[in-house]
MIBA-566188 format. One record per residue (C-alpha): residue in one letter; y negated, z, x. Coordinates in pm, 1 decimal. Example, Ala and Ser with C-alpha at 12.3 -4.5 7.8 and 13.67 -1.06 7.14 Angstrom:
% MIBA-566188
<rec residuo="A" c2="450.0" c3="780.0" c1="1230.0"/>
<rec residuo="S" c2="106.0" c3="714.0" c1="1367.0"/>
END
This chain:
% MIBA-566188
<rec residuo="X" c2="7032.0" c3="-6433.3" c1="15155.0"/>
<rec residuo="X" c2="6743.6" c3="-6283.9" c1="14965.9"/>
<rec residuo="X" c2="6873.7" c3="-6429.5" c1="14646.5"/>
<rec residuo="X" c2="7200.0" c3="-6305.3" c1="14663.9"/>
<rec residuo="X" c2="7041.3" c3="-5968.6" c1="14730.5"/>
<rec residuo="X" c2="6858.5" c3="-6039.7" c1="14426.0"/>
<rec residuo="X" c2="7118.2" c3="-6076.4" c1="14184.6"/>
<rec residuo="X" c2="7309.6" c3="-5831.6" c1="14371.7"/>
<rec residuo="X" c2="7033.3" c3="-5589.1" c1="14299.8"/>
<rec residuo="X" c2="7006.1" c3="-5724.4" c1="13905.8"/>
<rec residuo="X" c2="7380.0" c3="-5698.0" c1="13873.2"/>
<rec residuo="X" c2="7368.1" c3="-5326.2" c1="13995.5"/>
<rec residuo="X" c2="7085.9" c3="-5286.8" c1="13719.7"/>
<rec residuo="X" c2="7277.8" c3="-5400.6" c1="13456.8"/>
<rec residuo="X" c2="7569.7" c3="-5196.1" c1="13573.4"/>
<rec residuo="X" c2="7371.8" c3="-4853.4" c1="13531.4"/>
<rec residuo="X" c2="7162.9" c3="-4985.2" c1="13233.3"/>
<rec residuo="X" c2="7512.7" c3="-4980.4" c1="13039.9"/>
<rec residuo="X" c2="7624.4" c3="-4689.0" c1="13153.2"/>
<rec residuo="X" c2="7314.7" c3="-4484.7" c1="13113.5"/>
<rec residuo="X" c2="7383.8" c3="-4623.8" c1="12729.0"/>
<rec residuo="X" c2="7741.0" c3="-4474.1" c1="12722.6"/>
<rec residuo="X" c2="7747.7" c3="-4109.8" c1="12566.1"/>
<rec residuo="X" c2="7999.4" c3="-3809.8" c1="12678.6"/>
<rec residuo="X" c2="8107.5" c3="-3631.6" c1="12329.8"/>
<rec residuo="X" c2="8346.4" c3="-3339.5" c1="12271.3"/>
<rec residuo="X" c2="8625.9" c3="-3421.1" c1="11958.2"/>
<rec residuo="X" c2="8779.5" c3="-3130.0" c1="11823.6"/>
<rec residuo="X" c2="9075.1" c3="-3103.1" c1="11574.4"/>
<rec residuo="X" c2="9115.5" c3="-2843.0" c1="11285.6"/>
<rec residuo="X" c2="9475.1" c3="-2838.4" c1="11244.5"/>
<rec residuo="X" c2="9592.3" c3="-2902.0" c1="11589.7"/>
<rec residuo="X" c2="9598.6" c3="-2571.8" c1="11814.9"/>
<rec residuo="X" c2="9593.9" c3="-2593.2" c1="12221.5"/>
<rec residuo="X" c2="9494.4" c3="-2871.5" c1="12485.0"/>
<rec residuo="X" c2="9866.6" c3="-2923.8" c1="12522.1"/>
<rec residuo="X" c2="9889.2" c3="-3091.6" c1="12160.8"/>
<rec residuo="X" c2="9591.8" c3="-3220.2" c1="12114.5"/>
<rec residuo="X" c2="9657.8" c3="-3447.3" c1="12447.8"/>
<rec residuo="X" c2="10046.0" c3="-3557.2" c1="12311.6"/>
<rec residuo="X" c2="9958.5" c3="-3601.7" c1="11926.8"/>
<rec residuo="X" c2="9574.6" c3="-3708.7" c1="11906.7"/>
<rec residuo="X" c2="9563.4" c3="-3878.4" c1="12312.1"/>
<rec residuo="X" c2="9568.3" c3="-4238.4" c1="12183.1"/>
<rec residuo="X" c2="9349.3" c3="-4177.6" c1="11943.8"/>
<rec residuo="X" c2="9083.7" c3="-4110.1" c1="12158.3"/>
<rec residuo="X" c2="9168.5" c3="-4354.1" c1="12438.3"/>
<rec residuo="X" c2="9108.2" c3="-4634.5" c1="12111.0"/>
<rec residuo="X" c2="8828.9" c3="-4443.6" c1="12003.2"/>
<rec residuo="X" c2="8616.4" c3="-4405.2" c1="12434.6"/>
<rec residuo="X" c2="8781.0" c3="-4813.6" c1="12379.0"/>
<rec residuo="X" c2="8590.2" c3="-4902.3" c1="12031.8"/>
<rec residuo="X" c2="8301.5" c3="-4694.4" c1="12139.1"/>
<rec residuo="X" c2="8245.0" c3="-4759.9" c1="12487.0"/>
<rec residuo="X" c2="8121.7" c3="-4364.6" c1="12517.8"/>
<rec residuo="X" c2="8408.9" c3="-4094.5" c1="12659.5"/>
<rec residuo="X" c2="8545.5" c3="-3814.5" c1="12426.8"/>
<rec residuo="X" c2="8680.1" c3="-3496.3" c1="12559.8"/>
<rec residuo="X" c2="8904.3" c3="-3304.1" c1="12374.0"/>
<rec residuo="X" c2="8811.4" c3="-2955.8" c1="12247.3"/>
<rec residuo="X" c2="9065.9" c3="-2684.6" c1="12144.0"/>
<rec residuo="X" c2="9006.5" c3="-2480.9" c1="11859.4"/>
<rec residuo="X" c2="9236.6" c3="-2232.2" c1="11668.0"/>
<rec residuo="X" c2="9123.0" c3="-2193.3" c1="11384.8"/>
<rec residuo="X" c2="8865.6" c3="-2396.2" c1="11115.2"/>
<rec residuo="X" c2="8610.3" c3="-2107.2" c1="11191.3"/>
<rec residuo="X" c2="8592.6" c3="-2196.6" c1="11547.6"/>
<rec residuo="X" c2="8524.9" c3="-2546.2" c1="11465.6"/>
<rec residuo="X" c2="8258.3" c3="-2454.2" c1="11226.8"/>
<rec residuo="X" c2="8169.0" c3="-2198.5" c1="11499.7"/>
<rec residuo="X" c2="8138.3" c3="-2478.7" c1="11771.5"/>
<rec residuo="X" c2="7956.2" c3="-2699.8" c1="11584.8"/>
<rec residuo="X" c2="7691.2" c3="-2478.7" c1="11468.3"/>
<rec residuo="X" c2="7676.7" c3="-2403.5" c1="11856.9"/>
<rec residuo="X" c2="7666.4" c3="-2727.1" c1="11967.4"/>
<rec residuo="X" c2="7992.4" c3="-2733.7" c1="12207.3"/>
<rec residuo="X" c2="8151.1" c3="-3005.0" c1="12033.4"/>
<rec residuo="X" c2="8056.3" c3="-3303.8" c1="11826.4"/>
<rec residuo="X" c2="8302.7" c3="-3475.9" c1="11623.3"/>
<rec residuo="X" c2="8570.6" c3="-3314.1" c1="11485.1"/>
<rec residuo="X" c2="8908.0" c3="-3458.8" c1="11265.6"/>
<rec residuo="X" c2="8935.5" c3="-3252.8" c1="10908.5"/>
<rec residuo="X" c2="9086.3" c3="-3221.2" c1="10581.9"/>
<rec residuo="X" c2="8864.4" c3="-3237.4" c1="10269.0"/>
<rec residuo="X" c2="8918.5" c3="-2866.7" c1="10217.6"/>
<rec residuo="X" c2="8817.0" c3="-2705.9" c1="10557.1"/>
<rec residuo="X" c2="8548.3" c3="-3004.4" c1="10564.0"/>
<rec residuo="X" c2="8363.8" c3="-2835.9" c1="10224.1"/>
<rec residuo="X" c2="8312.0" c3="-2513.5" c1="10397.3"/>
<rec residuo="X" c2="8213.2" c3="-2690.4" c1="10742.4"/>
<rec residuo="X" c2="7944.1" c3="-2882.9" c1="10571.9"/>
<rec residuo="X" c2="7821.8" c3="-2554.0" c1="10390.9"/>
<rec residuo="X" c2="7795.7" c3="-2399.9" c1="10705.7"/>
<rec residuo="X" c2="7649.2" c3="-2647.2" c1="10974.9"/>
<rec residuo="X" c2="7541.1" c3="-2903.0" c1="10766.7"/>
<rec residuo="X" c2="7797.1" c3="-3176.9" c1="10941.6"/>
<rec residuo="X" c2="7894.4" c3="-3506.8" c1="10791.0"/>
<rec residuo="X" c2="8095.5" c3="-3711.0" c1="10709.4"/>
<rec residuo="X" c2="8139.3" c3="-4078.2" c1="10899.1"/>
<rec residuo="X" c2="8491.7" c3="-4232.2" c1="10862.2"/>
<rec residuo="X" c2="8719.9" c3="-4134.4" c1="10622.2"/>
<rec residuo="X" c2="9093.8" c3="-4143.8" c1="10717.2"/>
<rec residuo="X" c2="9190.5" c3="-4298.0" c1="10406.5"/>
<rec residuo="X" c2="9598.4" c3="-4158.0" c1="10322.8"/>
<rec residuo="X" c2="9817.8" c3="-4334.5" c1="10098.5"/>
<rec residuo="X" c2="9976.4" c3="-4155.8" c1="9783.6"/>
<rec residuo="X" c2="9728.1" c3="-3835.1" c1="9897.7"/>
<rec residuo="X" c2="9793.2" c3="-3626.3" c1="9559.0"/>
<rec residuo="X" c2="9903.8" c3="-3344.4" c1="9380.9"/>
<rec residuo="X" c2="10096.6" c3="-3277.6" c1="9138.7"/>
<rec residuo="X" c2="10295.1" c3="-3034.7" c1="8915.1"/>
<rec residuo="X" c2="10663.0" c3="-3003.7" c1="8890.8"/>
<rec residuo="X" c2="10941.3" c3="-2813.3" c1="8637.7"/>
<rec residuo="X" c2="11240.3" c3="-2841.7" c1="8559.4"/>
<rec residuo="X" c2="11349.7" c3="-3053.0" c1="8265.6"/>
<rec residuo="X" c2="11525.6" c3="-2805.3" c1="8123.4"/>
<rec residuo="X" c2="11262.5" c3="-2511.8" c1="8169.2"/>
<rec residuo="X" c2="11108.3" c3="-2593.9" c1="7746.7"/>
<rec residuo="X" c2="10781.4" c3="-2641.7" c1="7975.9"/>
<rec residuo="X" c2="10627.2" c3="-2979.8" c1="7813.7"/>
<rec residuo="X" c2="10280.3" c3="-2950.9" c1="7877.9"/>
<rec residuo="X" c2="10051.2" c3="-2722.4" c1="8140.9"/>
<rec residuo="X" c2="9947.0" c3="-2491.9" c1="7812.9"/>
<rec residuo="X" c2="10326.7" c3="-2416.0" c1="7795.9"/>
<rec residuo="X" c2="10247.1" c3="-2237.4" c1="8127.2"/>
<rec residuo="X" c2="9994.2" c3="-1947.8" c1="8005.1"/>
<rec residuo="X" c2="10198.5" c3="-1642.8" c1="8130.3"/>
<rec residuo="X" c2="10431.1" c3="-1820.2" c1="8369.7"/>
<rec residuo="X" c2="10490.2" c3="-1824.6" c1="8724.9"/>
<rec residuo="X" c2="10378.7" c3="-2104.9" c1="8957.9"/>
<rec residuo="X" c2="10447.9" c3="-2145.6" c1="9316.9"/>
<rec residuo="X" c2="10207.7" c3="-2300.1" c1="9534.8"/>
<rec residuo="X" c2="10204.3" c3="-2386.1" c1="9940.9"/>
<rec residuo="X" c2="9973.3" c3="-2207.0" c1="10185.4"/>
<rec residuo="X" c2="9673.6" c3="-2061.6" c1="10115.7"/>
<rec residuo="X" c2="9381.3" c3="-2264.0" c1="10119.5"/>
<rec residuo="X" c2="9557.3" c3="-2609.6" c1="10169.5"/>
<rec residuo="X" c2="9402.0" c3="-2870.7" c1="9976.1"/>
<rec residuo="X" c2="9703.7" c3="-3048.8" c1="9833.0"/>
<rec residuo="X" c2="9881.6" c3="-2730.3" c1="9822.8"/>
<rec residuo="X" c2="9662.2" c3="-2507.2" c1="9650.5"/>
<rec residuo="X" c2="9367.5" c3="-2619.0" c1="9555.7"/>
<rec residuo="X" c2="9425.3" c3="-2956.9" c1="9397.2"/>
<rec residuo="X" c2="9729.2" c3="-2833.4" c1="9184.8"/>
<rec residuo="X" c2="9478.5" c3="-2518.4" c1="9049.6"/>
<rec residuo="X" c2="9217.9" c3="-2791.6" c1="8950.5"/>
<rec residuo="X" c2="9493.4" c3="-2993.1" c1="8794.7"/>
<rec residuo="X" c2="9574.0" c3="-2712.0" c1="8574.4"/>
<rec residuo="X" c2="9176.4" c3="-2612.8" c1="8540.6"/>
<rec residuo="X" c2="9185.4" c3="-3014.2" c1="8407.4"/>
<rec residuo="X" c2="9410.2" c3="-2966.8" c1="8166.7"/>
<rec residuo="X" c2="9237.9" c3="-2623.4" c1="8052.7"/>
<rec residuo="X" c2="9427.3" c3="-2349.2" c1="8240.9"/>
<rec residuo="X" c2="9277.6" c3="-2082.3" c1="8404.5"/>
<rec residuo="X" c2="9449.0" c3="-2094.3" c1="8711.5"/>
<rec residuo="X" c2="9334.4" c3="-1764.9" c1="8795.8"/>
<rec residuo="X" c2="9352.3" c3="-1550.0" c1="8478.1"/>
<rec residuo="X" c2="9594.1" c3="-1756.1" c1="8279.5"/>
<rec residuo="X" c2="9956.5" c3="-1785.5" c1="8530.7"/>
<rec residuo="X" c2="10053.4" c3="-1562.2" c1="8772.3"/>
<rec residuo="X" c2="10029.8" c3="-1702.6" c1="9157.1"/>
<rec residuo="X" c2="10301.4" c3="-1676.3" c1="9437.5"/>
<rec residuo="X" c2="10219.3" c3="-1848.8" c1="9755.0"/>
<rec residuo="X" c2="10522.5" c3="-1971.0" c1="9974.0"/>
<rec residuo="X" c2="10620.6" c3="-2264.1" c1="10180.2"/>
<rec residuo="X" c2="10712.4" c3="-2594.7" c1="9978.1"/>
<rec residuo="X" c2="11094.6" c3="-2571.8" c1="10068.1"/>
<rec residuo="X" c2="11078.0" c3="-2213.2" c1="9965.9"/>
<rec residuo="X" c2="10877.7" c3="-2318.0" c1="9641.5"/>
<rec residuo="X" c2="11131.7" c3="-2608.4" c1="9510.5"/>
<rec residuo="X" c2="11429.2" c3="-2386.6" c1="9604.1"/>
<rec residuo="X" c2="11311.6" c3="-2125.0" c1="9359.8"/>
<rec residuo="X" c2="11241.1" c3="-2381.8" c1="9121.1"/>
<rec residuo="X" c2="11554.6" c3="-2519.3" c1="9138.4"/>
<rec residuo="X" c2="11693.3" c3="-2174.2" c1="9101.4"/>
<rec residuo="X" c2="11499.3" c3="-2081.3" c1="8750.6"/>
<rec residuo="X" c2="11289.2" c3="-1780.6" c1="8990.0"/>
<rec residuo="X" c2="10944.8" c3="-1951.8" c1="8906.7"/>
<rec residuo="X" c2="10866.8" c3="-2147.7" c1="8630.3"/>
<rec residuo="X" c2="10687.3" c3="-2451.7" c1="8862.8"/>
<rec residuo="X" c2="10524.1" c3="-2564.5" c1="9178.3"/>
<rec residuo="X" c2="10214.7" c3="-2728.6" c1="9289.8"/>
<rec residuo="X" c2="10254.3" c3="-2907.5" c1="9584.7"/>
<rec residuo="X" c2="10134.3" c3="-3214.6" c1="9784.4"/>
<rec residuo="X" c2="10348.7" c3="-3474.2" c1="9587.2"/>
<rec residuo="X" c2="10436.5" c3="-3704.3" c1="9838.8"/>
<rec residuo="X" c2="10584.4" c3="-3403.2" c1="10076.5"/>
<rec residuo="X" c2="10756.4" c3="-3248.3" c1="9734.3"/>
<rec residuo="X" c2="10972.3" c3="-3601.8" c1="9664.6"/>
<rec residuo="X" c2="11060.4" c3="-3608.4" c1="10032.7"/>
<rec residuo="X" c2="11243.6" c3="-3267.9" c1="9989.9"/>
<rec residuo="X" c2="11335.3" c3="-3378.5" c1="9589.7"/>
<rec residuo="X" c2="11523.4" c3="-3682.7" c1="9794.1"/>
<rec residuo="X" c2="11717.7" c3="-3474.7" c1="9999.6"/>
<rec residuo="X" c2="11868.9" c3="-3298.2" c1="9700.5"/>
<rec residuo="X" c2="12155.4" c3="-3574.8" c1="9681.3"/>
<rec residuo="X" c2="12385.2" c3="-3344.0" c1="9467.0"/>
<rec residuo="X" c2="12149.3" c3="-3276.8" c1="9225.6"/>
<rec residuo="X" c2="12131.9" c3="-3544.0" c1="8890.3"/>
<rec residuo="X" c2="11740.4" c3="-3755.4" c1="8924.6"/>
<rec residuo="X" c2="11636.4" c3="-3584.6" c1="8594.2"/>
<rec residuo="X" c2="11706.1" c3="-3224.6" c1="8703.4"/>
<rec residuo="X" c2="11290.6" c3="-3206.7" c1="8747.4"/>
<rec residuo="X" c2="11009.4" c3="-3360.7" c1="8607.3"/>
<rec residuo="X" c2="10681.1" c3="-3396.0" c1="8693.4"/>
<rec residuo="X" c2="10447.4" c3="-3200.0" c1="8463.1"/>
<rec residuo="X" c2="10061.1" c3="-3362.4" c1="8574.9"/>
<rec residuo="X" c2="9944.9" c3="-3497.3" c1="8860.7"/>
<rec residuo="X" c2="9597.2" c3="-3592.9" c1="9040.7"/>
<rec residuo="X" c2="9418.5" c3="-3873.0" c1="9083.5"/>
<rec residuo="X" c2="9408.6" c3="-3970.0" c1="9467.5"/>
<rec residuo="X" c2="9210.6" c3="-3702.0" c1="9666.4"/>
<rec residuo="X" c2="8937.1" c3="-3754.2" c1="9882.8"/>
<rec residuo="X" c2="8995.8" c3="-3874.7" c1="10256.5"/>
<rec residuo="X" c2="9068.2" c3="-3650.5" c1="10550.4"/>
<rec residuo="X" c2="8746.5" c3="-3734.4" c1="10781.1"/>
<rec residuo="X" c2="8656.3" c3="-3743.9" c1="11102.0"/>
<rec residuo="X" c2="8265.4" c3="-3538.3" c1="11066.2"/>
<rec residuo="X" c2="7996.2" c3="-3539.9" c1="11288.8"/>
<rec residuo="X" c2="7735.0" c3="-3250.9" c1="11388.4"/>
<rec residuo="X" c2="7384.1" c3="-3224.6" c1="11265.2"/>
<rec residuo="X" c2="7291.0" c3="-3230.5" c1="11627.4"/>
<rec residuo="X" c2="7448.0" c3="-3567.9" c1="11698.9"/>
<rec residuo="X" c2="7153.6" c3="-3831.7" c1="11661.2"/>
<rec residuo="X" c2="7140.3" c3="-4027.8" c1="11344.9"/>
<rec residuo="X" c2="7190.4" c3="-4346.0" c1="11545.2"/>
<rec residuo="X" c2="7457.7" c3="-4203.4" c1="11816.8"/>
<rec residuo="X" c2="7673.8" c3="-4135.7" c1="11470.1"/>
<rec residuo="X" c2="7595.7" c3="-4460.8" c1="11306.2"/>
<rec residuo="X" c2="7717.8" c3="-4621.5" c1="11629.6"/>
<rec residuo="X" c2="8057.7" c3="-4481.7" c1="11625.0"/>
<rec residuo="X" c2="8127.9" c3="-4496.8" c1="11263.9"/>
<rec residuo="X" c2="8036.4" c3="-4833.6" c1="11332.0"/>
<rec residuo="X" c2="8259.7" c3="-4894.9" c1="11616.9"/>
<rec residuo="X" c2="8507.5" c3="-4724.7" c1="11433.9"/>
<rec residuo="X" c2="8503.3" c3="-4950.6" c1="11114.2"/>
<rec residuo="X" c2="8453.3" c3="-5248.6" c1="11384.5"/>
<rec residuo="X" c2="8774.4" c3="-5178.2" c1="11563.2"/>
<rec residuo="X" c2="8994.8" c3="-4991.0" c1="11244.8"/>
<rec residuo="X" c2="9322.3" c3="-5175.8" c1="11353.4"/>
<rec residuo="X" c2="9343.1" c3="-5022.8" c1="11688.1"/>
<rec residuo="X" c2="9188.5" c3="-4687.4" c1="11577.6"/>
<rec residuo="X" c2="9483.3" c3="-4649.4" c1="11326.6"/>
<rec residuo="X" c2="9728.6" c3="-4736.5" c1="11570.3"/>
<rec residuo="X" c2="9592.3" c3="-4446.0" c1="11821.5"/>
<rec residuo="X" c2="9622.5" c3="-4248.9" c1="11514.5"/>
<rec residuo="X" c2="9930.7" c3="-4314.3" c1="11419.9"/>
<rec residuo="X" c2="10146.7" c3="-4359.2" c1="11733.9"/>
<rec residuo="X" c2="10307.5" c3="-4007.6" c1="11771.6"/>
<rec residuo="X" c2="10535.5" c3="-3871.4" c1="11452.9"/>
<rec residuo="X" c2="10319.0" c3="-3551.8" c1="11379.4"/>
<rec residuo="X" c2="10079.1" c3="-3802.1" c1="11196.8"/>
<rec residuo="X" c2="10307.7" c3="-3998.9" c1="10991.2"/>
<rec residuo="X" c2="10086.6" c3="-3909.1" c1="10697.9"/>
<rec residuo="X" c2="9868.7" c3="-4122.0" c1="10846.9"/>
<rec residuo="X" c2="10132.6" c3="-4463.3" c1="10835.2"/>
<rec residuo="X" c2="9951.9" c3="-4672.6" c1="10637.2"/>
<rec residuo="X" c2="9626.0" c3="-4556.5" c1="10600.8"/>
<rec residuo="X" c2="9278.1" c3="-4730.2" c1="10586.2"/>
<rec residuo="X" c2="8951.4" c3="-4632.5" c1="10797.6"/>
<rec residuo="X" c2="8655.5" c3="-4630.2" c1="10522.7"/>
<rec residuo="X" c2="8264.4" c3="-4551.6" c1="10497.7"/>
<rec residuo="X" c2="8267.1" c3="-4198.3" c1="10324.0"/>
<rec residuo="X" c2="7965.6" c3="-3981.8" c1="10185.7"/>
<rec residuo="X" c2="7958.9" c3="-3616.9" c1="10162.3"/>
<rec residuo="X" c2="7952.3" c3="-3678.7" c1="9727.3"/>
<rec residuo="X" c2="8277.3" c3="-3805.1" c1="9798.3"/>
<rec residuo="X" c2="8423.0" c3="-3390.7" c1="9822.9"/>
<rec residuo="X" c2="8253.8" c3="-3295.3" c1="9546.6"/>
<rec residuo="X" c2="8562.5" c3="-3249.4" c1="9337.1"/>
<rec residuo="X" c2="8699.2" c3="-3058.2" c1="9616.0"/>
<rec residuo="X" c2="8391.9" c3="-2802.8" c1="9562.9"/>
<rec residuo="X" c2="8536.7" c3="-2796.4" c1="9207.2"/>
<rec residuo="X" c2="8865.1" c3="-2726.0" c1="9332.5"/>
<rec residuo="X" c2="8733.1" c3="-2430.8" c1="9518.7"/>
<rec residuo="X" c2="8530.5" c3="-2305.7" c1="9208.4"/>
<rec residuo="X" c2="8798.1" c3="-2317.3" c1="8971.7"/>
<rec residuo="X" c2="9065.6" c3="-2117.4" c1="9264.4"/>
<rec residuo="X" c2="8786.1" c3="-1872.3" c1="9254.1"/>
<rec residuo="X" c2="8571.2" c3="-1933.6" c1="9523.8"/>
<rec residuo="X" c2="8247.8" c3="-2092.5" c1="9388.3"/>
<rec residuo="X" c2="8060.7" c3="-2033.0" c1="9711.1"/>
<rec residuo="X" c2="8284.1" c3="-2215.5" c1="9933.6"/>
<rec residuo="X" c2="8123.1" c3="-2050.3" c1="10244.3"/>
<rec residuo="X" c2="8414.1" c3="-1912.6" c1="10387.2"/>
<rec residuo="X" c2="8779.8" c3="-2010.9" c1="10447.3"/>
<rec residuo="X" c2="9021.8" c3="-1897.4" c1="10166.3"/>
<rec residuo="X" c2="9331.4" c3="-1719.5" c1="10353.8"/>
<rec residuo="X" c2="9133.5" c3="-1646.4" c1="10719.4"/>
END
């Protein structure tokens, strides 16, 4: 009787040693607004990820990317899901990190004419107009102004700028009222492919990126060094699964096929550039908020 009261009492140990272990953190995402969404498109994500980790995540609404930044310089949440651009400004202002980079396939820019615009190389745009997505949007806006900063166009002084949504963009360009677009190029060719009645060569693309850096999931500077290492560990450990919580409701179909990767903060570096050459060289705030 007294040794089954033993290992009863060594089993009950165990029991609370793991769970004194386990670790209650608060995930926020930038571009997802209300509890309401963040439970139907990001849910399985964090069921894999309290899974991988063995520590429970709780979901933290934010509206904007200044109340992320806000709540992680005040310490109300801990991890939070980001794109390269908002991440840049984040990391100015809290000092977060990143830990696991959400690795998208075909993640680039690009910029398109028509190929009958005369427009054969980004110095034929000096003077022209050139439509780009929403403000602040790092395939959008920033990548295609460091394209043309790469090919040695002020993208500032040098074109004039209209800002519109990408279906708006490519139906002006299609109509001769601006002279290109810069655009995500994966989301561009998904609304070029829709134009069924229109011949393949009626656009071309002008220049293009090289693949941009990773989406992210970040942690806070509060978060011990070895509480983070654990999950991007668990995270790398258990990637299949991860991607599959990621991936299982349609809002993150620019997700399907991705990778889950070890990232560095150097990594977004050419983002900073990006926000230098748009004419923010502080990148301390959030262009368009």
């Amino acid at each position: 009787m007294k040794l089954h009261s033993v290992l009863a009492g060594t089993a009950l140990a165990m029991i609370a040693a793991v769970a004194a272990q386990a670790e209650t953190w608060k995930l926020a995402v930038t571009d997802v607004e209300g509890m309401e969404r963040l439970q139907l498109e990001w849910g399985p994500f964090k069921e894999a990820l309290e899974t991988a980790t063995g520590d429970t995540f709780e979901f933290y609404a934010v509206n904007s990317r200044t109340a992320a930044a806000e709540a992680l310089r005040g310490e109300t949440v801990d991890f939070v899901v980001s794109g390269p651009a908002e991440y840049v400004v984040i990391n100015k202002l809290t000092n977060a990190t990143p830990i696991v980079g959400l690795g998208r396939p075909d993640y680039h820019c690009a910029i398109v004419v028509r190929a009958d615009s005369g427009i054969n190389t980004v110095a034929d745009l000096e003077g022209r107009t050139v439509a780009f997505g929403d403000i602040g949007s790092t395939s959008n806006m920033l990548c295609p102004m460091q394209v043309l900063a790469d090919h040695g166009l002020d993208p500032i002084n040098d074109i004039e700028v209209m800002h519109t949504s990408r279906n708006i963009a490519h139906e002006a360009l299609k109509n001769g009222d601006v002279d290109a677009l810069g655009s995500n190029a994966g989301s561009w060719l998904n609304v070029r492919n829709a134009e069924t009645d229109l011949p393949y060569g009626f656009f071309r693309i002008l220049a293009r990126s090289g693949d941009l850096p990773n989406d992210m999931i970040m942690v806070g500077a509060h978060v011990p060094g070895d509480a983070a290492a654990a999950v991007q560990q668990a995270i790398i450990e258990n990637k299949d699964s991860i991607i599959a919580g990621i991936t299982a409701h349609e809002e993150n179909d620019k997700y399907v096929g991705m990778d889950l990767v070890e990232i560095e903060d150097s990594a977004y570096d050419y983002v900073r550039s990006m926000y230098s050459n748009a004419g923010y060289p502080q990148f301390d705030n959030f262009i368009g908020d």
